[in-house]
C-alpha positions as CSV (number, residue, x, y, z in Angstrom):
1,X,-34.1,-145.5,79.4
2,X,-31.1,-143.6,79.3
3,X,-30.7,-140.9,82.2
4,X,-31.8,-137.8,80.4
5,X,-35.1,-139.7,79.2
6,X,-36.2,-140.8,82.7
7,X,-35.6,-137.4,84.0
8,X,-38.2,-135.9,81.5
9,X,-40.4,-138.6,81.9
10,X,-40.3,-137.8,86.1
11,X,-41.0,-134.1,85.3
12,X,-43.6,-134.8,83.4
13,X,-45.2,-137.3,86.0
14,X,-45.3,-134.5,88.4
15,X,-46.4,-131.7,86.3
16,X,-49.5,-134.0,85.1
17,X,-50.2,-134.1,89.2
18,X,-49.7,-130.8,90.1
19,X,-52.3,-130.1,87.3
20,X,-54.6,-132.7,88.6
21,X,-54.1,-131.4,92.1
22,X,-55.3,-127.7,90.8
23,X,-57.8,-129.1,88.8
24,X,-58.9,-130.9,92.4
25,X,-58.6,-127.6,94.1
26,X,-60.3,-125.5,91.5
27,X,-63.4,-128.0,92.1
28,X,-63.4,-127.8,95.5
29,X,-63.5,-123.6,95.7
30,X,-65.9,-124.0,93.2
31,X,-68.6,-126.1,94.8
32,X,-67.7,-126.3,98.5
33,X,-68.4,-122.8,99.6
34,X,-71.8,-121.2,99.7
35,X,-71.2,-118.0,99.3
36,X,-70.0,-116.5,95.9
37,X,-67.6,-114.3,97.4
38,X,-65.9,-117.0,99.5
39,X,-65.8,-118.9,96.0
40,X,-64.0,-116.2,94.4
41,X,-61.4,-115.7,97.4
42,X,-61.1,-119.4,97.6
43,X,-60.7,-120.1,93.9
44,X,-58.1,-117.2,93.9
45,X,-56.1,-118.8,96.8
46,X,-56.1,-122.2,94.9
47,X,-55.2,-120.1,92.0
48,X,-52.0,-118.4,92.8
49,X,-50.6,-121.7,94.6
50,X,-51.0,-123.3,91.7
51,X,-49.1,-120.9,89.7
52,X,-46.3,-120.8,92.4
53,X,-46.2,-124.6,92.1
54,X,-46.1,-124.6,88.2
55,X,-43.0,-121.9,88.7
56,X,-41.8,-123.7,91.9
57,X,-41.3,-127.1,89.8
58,X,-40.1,-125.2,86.4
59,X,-36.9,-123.6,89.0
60,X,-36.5,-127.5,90.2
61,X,-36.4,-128.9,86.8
62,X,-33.7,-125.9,85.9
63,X,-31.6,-125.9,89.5
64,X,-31.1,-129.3,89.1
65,X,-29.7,-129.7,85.7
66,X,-27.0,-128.1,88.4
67,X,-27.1,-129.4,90.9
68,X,-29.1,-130.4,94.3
69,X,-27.2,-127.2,95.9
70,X,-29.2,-124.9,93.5
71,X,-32.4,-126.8,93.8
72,X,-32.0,-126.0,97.8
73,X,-31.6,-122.7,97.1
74,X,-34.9,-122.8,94.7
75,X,-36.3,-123.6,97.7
76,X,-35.6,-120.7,99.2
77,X,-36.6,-118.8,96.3
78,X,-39.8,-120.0,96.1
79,X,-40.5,-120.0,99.8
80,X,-40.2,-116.1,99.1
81,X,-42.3,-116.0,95.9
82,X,-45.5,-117.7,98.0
83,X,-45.1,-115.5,101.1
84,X,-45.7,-112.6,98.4
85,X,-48.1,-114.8,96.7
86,X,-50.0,-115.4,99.9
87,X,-49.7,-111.5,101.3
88,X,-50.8,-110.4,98.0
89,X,-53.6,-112.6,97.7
90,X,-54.7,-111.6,101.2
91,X,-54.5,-107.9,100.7
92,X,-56.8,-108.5,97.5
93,X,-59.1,-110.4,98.7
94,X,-59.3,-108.5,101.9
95,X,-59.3,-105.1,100.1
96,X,-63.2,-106.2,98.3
97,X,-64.3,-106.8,101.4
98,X,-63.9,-110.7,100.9
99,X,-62.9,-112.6,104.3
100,X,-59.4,-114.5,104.6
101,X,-60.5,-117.7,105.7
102,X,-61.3,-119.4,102.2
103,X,-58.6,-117.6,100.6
104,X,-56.3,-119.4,103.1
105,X,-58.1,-122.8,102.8
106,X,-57.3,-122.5,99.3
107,X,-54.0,-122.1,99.2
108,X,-52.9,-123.8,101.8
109,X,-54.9,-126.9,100.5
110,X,-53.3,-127.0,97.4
111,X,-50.1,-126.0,98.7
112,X,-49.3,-128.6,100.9
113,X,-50.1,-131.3,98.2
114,X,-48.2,-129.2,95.8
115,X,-45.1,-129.1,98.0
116,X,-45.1,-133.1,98.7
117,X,-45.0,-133.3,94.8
118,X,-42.3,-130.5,94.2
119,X,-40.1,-132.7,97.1
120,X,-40.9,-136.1,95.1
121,X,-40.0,-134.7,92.0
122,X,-36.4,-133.9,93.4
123,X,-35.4,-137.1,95.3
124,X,-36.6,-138.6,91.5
125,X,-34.4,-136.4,89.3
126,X,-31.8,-136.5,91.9
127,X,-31.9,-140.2,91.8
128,X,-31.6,-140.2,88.4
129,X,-29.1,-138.1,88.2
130,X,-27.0,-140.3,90.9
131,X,-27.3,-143.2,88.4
132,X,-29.6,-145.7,90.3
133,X,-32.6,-146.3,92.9
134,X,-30.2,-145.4,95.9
Protein backbone atom coordinates (compact mmCIF):
# COMPACT_ATOMS: atom_id res chain seq x y z
CA UNK A 1 0.00 0.00 0.00
CA UNK A 2 1.08 3.29 -0.71
CA UNK A 3 1.61 5.67 2.41
CA UNK A 4 -1.61 7.61 2.28
CA UNK A 5 -3.65 4.20 2.00
CA UNK A 6 -2.03 2.65 5.17
CA UNK A 7 -2.63 5.65 7.03
CA UNK A 8 -6.56 5.46 6.50
CA UNK A 9 -6.51 1.94 6.88
CA UNK A 10 -4.57 2.61 10.72
CA UNK A 11 -7.36 5.26 11.54
CA UNK A 12 -9.86 3.19 10.72
CA UNK A 13 -8.34 0.16 12.83
CA UNK A 14 -8.60 2.41 15.79
CA UNK A 15 -11.73 4.13 15.37
CA UNK A 16 -13.41 0.42 14.92
CA UNK A 17 -11.73 -0.14 18.67
CA UNK A 18 -12.50 2.85 20.19
CA UNK A 19 -16.09 1.95 19.15
CA UNK A 20 -15.78 -1.45 20.45
CA UNK A 21 -14.25 -0.24 23.58
CA UNK A 22 -17.57 2.15 24.15
CA UNK A 23 -19.68 -0.48 23.09
CA UNK A 24 -17.73 -2.60 26.00
CA UNK A 25 -18.17 0.26 28.40
CA UNK A 26 -21.79 0.97 27.54
CA UNK A 27 -22.42 -2.86 28.57
CA UNK A 28 -20.73 -2.69 31.48
CA UNK A 29 -22.80 0.67 33.03
CA UNK A 30 -25.59 -0.99 31.85
CA UNK A 31 -25.52 -4.28 33.67
CA UNK A 32 -22.91 -4.01 36.34
CA UNK A 33 -24.54 -1.51 38.70
CA UNK A 34 -27.69 -2.20 40.69
CA UNK A 35 -29.03 0.69 41.09
CA UNK A 36 -30.63 2.71 38.17
CA UNK A 37 -29.30 5.87 39.13
CA UNK A 38 -25.70 4.61 39.36
CA UNK A 39 -26.52 3.12 35.74
CA UNK A 40 -27.42 6.42 34.49
CA UNK A 41 -24.30 8.35 36.05
CA UNK A 42 -22.14 5.49 34.91
CA UNK A 43 -23.44 5.17 31.37
CA UNK A 44 -22.99 9.04 31.25
CA UNK A 45 -19.39 8.87 32.38
CA UNK A 46 -18.71 6.11 29.68
CA UNK A 47 -20.66 8.39 27.50
CA UNK A 48 -18.75 11.63 27.35
CA UNK A 49 -15.19 9.69 27.29
CA UNK A 50 -16.23 8.18 24.43
CA UNK A 51 -17.14 11.28 22.73
CA UNK A 52 -13.84 12.98 23.88
CA UNK A 53 -12.12 9.92 22.41
CA UNK A 54 -14.03 10.03 19.05
CA UNK A 55 -12.90 13.98 19.04
CA UNK A 56 -9.53 13.15 20.64
CA UNK A 57 -8.63 10.73 17.68
CA UNK A 58 -10.48 12.99 14.82
CA UNK A 59 -7.67 16.15 16.23
CA UNK A 60 -4.83 13.20 15.80
CA UNK A 61 -5.84 12.10 12.43
CA UNK A 62 -5.93 16.13 11.43
CA UNK A 63 -2.59 17.31 13.64
CA UNK A 64 -0.75 14.79 12.05
CA UNK A 65 -1.38 15.36 8.51
CA UNK A 66 1.11 18.23 10.09
CA UNK A 67 2.98 17.06 11.87
CA UNK A 68 3.91 15.04 15.30
CA UNK A 69 4.45 18.72 16.86
CA UNK A 70 0.78 19.46 16.35
CA UNK A 71 -0.44 16.04 17.43
CA UNK A 72 1.55 16.94 20.92
CA UNK A 73 -0.17 19.83 21.13
CA UNK A 74 -3.67 17.92 20.40
CA UNK A 75 -2.72 16.36 23.36
CA UNK A 76 -2.81 19.12 25.22
CA UNK A 77 -5.99 20.09 23.71
CA UNK A 78 -7.77 17.30 24.58
CA UNK A 79 -6.28 16.84 27.95
CA UNK A 80 -8.35 20.26 28.48
CA UNK A 81 -11.48 19.12 26.70
CA UNK A 82 -11.82 15.88 29.27
CA UNK A 83 -10.99 17.83 32.43
CA UNK A 84 -14.25 19.87 31.29
CA UNK A 85 -15.80 16.72 30.16
CA UNK A 86 -15.13 15.10 33.53
CA UNK A 87 -16.09 18.44 35.81
CA UNK A 88 -19.10 18.80 33.81
CA UNK A 89 -20.18 15.36 33.98
CA UNK A 90 -19.60 15.48 37.77
CA UNK A 91 -21.58 18.63 38.42
CA UNK A 92 -24.51 16.82 36.42
CA UNK A 93 -24.55 13.92 37.91
CA UNK A 94 -23.95 15.36 41.28
CA UNK A 95 -26.60 18.15 40.76
CA UNK A 96 -29.70 15.06 40.56
CA UNK A 97 -28.51 13.83 43.48
CA UNK A 98 -26.66 10.91 41.71
CA UNK A 99 -23.25 9.88 43.54
CA UNK A 100 -19.68 10.34 41.71
CA UNK A 101 -18.36 7.06 42.14
CA UNK A 102 -19.89 5.32 38.97
CA UNK A 103 -19.71 8.34 37.04
CA UNK A 104 -15.87 8.17 37.61
CA UNK A 105 -15.70 4.37 37.11
CA UNK A 106 -17.13 5.11 33.90
CA UNK A 107 -15.04 7.39 32.53
CA UNK A 108 -12.05 6.59 33.70
CA UNK A 109 -12.65 2.86 32.47
CA UNK A 110 -13.07 3.78 29.11
CA UNK A 111 -10.61 6.43 29.19
CA UNK A 112 -7.69 4.75 30.02
CA UNK A 113 -8.34 2.16 27.12
CA UNK A 114 -9.22 4.97 24.99
CA UNK A 115 -6.00 6.83 25.57
CA UNK A 116 -3.74 3.52 24.95
CA UNK A 117 -5.58 3.44 21.49
CA UNK A 118 -5.37 7.28 20.74
CA UNK A 119 -1.23 6.79 21.61
CA UNK A 120 -1.16 3.56 19.15
CA UNK A 121 -2.86 5.29 16.55
CA UNK A 122 0.08 8.00 16.53
CA UNK A 123 3.27 5.86 16.72
CA UNK A 124 1.15 4.00 13.49
CA UNK A 125 0.47 7.15 11.37
CA UNK A 126 3.71 8.53 12.45
CA UNK A 127 5.40 5.39 11.32
CA UNK A 128 3.85 5.65 8.31
CA UNK A 129 4.45 8.85 7.69
CA UNK A 130 8.38 8.17 8.43
CA UNK A 131 8.26 5.73 5.53
CA UNK A 132 8.88 2.30 7.33
CA UNK A 133 8.48 0.07 10.68
CA UNK A 134 11.29 2.08 12.51
Amino acid sequence: MTGKGAKKDSFGAHAGLEAGVAVVGVAIAALLPKLVEDKVAALWGVGLAALSGAVALGLNRRALRHDLNAALKVVGVVFGLRAVSVLAGLLGVMSRGMAALPFVAGFFGVYFALQLIEVSYVIAASKSAAGGDE
